[in-house]
C-alpha positions in Angstrom: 11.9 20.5 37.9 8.6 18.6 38.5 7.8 16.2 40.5 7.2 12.8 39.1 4.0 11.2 40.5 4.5 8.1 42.7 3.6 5.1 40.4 0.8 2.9 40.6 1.0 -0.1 42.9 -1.1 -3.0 41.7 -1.4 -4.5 45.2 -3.2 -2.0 46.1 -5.6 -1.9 42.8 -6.1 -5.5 44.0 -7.1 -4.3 47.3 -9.2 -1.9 46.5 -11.8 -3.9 44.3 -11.6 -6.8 46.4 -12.9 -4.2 48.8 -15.5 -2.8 46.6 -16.6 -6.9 45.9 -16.9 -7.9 49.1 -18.5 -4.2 50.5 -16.5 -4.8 53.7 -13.0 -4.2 55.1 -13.2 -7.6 57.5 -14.6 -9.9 54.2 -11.8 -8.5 51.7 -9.5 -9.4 54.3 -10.5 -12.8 54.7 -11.0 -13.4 51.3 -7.6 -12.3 50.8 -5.8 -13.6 53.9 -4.5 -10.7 55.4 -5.1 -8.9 58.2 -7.9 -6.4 58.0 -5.1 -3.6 59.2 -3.5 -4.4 55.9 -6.6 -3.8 53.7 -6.9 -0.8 55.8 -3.5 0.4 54.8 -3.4 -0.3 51.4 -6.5 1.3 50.8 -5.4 4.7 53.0 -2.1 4.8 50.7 -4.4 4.6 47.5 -6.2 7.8 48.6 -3.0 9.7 49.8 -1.1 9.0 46.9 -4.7 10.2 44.8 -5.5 13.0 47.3 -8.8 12.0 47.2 -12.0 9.9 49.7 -12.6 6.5 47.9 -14.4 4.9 50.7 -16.6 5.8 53.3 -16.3 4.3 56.3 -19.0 3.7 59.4 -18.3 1.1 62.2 -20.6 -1.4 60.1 -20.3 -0.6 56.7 -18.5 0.8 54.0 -19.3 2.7 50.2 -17.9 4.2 47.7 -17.4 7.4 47.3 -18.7 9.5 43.9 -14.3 9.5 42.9 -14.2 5.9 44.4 -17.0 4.5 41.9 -14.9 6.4 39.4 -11.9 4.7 40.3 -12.7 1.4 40.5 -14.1 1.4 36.8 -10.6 2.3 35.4 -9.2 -0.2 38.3 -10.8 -2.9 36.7 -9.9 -2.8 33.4 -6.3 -2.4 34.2 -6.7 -5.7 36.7 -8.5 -7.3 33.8 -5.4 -6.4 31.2 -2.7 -7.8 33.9 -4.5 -11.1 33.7 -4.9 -11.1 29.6 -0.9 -10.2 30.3 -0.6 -13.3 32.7 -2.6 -15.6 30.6 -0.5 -14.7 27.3 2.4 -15.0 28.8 1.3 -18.8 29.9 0.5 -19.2 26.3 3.6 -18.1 25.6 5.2 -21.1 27.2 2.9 -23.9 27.0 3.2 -26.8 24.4 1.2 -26.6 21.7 -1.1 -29.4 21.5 -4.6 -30.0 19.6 -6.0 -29.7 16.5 -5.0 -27.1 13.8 -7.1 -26.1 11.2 -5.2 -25.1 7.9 -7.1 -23.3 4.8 -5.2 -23.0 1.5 -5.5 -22.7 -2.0 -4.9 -26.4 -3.8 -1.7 -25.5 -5.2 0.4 -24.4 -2.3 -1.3 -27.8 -0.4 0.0 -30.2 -3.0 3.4 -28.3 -3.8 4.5 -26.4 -0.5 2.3 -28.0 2.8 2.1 -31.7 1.9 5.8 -31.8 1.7 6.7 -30.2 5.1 3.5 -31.7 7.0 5.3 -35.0 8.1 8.1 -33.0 9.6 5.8 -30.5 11.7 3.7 -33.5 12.7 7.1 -35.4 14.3 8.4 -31.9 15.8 5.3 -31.5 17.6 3.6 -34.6 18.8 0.7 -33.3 20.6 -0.6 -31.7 17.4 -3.2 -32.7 14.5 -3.7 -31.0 11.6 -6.7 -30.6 9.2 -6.2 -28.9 6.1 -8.8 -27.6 3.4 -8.5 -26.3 0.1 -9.5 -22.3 0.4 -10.6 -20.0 -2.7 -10.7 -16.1 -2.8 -14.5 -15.9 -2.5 -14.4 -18.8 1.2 -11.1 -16.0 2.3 -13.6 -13.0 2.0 -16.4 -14.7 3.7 -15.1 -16.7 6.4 -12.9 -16.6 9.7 -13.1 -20.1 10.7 -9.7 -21.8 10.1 -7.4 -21.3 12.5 -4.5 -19.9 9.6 -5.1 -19.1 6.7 -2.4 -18.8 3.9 -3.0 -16.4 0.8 -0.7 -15.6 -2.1 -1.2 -11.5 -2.0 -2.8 -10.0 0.5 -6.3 -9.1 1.5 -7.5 -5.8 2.3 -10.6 -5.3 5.0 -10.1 -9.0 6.0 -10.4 -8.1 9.4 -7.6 -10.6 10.5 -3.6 -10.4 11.3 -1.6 -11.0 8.5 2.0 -11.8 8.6 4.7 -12.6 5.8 6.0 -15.9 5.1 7.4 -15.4 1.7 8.1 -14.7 -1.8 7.2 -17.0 -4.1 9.7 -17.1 -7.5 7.9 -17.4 -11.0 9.6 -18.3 -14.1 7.9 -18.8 -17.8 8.5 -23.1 -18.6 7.7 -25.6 -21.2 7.6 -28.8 -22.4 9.7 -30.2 -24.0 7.1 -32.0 -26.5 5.7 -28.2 -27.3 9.3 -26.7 -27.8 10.3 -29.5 -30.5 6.7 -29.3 -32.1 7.1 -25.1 -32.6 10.5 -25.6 -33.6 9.6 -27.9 -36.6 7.0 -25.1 -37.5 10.0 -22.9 -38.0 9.2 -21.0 -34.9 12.3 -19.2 -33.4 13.9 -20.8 -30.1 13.1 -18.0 -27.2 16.0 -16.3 -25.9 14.8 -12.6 -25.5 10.8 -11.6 -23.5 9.8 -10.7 -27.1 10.3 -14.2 -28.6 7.4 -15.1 -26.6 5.1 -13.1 -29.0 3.2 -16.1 -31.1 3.6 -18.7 -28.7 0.6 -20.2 -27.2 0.6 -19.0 -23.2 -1.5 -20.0 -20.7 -2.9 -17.7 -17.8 -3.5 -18.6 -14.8 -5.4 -16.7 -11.6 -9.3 -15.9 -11.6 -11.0 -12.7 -10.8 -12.8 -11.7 -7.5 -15.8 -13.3 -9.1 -13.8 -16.1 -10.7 -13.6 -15.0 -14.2 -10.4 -15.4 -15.8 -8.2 -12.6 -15.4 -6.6 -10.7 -18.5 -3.0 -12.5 -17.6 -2.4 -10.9 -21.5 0.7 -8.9 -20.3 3.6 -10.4 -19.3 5.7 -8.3 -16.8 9.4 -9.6 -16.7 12.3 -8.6 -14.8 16.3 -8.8 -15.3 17.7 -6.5 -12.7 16.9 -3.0 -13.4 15.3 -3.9 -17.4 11.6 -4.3 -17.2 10.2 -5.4 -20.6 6.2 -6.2 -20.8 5.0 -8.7 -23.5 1.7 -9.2 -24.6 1.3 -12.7 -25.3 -1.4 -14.9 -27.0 -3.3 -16.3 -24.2 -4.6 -19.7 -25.5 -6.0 -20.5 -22.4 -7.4 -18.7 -19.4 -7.6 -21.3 -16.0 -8.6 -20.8 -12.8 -5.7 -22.4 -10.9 -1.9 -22.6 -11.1 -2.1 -25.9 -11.1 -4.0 -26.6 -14.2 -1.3 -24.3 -15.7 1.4 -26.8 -14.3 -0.4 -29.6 -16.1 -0.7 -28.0 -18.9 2.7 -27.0 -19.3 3.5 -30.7 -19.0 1.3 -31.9 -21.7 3.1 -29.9 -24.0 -0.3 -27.1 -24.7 1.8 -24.4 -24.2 4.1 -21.5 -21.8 3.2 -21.4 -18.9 4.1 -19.1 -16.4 4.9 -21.6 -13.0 6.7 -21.5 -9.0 9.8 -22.3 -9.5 9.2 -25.2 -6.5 6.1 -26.2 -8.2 8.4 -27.0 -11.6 11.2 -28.3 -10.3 10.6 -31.9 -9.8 9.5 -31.7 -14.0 12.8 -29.7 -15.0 14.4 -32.3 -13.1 12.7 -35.2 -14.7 12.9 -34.0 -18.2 8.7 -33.0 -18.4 9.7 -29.2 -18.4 12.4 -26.8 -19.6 12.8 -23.2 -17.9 12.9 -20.6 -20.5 14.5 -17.1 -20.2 16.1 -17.7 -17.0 17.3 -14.3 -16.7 13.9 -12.9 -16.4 11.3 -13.4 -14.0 8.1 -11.8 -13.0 7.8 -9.8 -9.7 7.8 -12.6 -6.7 4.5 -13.3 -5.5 4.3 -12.5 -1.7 2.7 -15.3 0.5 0.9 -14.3 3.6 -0.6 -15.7 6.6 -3.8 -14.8 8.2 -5.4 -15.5 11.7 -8.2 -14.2 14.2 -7.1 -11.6 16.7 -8.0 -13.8 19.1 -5.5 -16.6 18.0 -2.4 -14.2 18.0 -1.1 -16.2 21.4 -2.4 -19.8 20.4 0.4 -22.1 20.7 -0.3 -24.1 17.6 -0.9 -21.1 15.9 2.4 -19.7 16.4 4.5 -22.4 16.2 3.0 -23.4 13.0 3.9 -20.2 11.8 7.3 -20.1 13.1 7.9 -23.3 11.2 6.4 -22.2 8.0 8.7 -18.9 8.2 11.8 -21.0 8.7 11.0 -23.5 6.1 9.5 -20.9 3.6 12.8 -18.7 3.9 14.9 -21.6 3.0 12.9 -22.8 0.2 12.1 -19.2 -1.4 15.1 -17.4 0.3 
């Protein structure tokens, strides 16, 4: 059986480039305050265990050895990872405090942040928040806010992404345009094909922000998948022009369940086909690398995961 290799002692990593700063076995040891016998030892048990010279010694002097400059190359980057380990851990456990940048597109602000912003703000104290409206072209091109969130996902973004959710769609109406197709003779809609001659509206906008062909409807009801291609009277850029549409009775629109509620309950909008829905619509985060420990960053996303869950879940 082989022998396993003694492991690595950090002291003695310590030791050694302290040693090879300070270019002298009595100034590493002050600087360290220890005996010099100490540095002495730690650095004779570093070349034991290695079987190999790292320093050179003369009464006056010291140098690296060829294997020694070698060393303490590697010995520094795994000194400077202990400490990115120490300081992440501190990060770990401090409050989070500060300002917090926010980018989102308009809809999920007014339907899904603005709600829950009052009780992040009194769960942590020591936080502000600024929040901006975000499109797809300001995601592709910029890094600056400190989160991100993005229905879908973005590919070559170049920043960590994590799941909050799955946002529920459903087809709704008014109840102004229902009535008004209904004294047209149009048929009530109780199957994905009654939707064929209704007036739709599509919502979403191209990488370039041209309307996107929103044409096909995809619906769902368990394992039956039926696709309708509807009459797309109009073509917006943003779910929530769809929303108000819907509710001034110019046609189907295709909504968030949590953005139509408040309506369905108010009487402004009536869910049709409530057996069928489109695939959910995942909602991500995204954040710079070098935020992955931030505090804020994390609890913000901690609280959006718990509050999302419950919402969508």
């Amino acid at each position: 059986m082989t022998s396993r290799p003694p492991m690595t002692d950090l002291n003695e990593l310590q030791v050694f480039v302290q040693l090879s700063k300070a270019q002298s076995f009595t100034r590493a040891a002050r600087k360290m305050g220890v005996p010099k016998s100490s540095v002495s030892r730690a650095i004779g048990r570093l070349e034991t265990r290695l079987g190999v010279r790292l320093v050179e010694r003369t009464t006056r002097s010291m140098a690296l050895t060829e294997a020694g400059a070698l060393y303490l190359n590697h010995c520094q980057r795994v000194m400077e990872e202990a400490e990115q380990a120490d300081l992440a851990m501190g990060a770990l456990l401090a409050k989070p405090r500060g300002r917090l940048w926010v980018a989102a597109p308009l809809p999920f602000i007014r339907f899904e942040l603005v709600p829950l912003l009052g009780e992040f703000l009194a769960e942590y104290p020591d936080l502000c928040v600024s929040v901006e409206a975000l499109s797809v072209e300001k995601v592709s091109r910029e890094g600056t806010p400190d989160v991100m969130i993005w229905p879908g996902s973005l590919q070559d973004s170049g920043l960590l992404m994590k799941p909050l959710a799955e946002i529920r769609l459903g087809a709704y109406a008014s109840p102004l345009y229902l009535e008004r197709v209904a004294a047209a003779g149009v048929l009530p809609i109780t199957v994905p094909a009654d939707l064929l001659g209704h007036s739709c509206i599509a919502s979403g906008c191209g990488t370039h922000g041209e309307p996107m062909d929103n044409a096909v409807w995809r619906l769902r009801r368990g394992a039956d998948v039926k696709e309708v291609r509807v009459e797309v009277r109009i073509a917006v850029p943003d779910p929530s022009i769809t929303h108000q549409l819907a509710v001034a009775g110019v046609g189907i629109g295709m909504l968030g369940h949590s953005m139509a509620r408040a309506d369905v309950k108010a009487g402004r909008l009536v869910r049709l086909l409530p057996e069928w829905e489109p695939e959910p619509m995942p909602l991500h985060a995204l954040y710079p690398t070098r935020l992955s420990s931030s505090p804020k960053v994390r609890a913000f996303l901690d609280f959006l995961r718990i509050r999302m869950g419950k919402k969508f879940g």
